[in-house]
N, C-alpha and C positions, 0 to 999 in steps of 0.2 A: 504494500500500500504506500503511496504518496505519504511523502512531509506533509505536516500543517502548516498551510500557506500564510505570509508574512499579509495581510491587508493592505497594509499601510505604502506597502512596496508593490503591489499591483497598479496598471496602468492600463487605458483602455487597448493600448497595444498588446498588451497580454493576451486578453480574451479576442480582439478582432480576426485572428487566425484560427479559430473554435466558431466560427457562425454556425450554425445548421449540425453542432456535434450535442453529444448528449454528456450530461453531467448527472452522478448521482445525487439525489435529495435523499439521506437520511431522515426517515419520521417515525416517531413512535409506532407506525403499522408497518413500517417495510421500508423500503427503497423505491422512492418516485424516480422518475426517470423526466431530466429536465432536457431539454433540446430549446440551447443558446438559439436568441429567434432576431435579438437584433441588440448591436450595440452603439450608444450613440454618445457624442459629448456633451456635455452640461455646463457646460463653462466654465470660468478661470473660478479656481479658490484655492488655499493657501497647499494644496495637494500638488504635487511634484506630476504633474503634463496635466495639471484640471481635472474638474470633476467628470465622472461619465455616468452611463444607464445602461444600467442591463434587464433585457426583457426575455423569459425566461417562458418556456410552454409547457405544460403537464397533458397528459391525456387524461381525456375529460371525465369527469366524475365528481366524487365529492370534495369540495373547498376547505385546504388547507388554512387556518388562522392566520393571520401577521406574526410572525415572529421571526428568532435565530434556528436556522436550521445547519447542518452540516452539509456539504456540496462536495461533492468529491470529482476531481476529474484526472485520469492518469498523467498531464505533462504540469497542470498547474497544484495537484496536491489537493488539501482536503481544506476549504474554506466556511467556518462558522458564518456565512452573511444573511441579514435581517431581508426577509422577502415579505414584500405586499402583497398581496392579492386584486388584480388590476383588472379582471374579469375576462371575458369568453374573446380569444383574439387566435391568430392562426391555425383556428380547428381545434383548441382546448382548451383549458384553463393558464392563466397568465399570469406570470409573477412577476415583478420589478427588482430591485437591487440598485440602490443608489448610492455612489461613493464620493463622498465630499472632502 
């Protein structure tokens, strides 16, 4: 299994070579399977290349809460990041991640 990934040291260049890949969600029922669906920039803040967004797809079913979940993906490691629940967007359930 991947390192626990540094946060603070991700950049949206990280995840823009992962579009359209799948990353595991850790939940209390199992492992969701997230498929990276778009990522975008957010503009300048005191974060080392600006803030970004990541938008994130579940297949569709019952709706995850807002919270920290664990994200695993084999080249970036296992990521605690706080996901929204942003609602029904490329044929499933949608999550957010915003890093500022």
């Amino acid at each position: 299994m991947a390192e626990t990934a540094d946060l603070a040291a991700l950049a949206i260049g990280d995840f823009s070579p992962h579009l359209d890949v799948v990353f595991d969600m850790q939940t209390p029922a199992g492992v969701v399977p997230l498929k990276l669906a778009k990522v975008d920039p957010a503009g300048d803040s005191g974060r080392a290349g600006g803030a970004f967004s990541l938008i994130f797809v579940a297949p569709k079913g019952p709706w995850l809460g807002q919270g920290i979940y664990p994200v695993q993906h084999p080249a970036l490691g296992t990521m605690e990041i706080f996901l929204v629940p942003v609602g029904p967007a490329f044929g499933g359930n949608s999550y957010q991640a915003i890093f500022t």
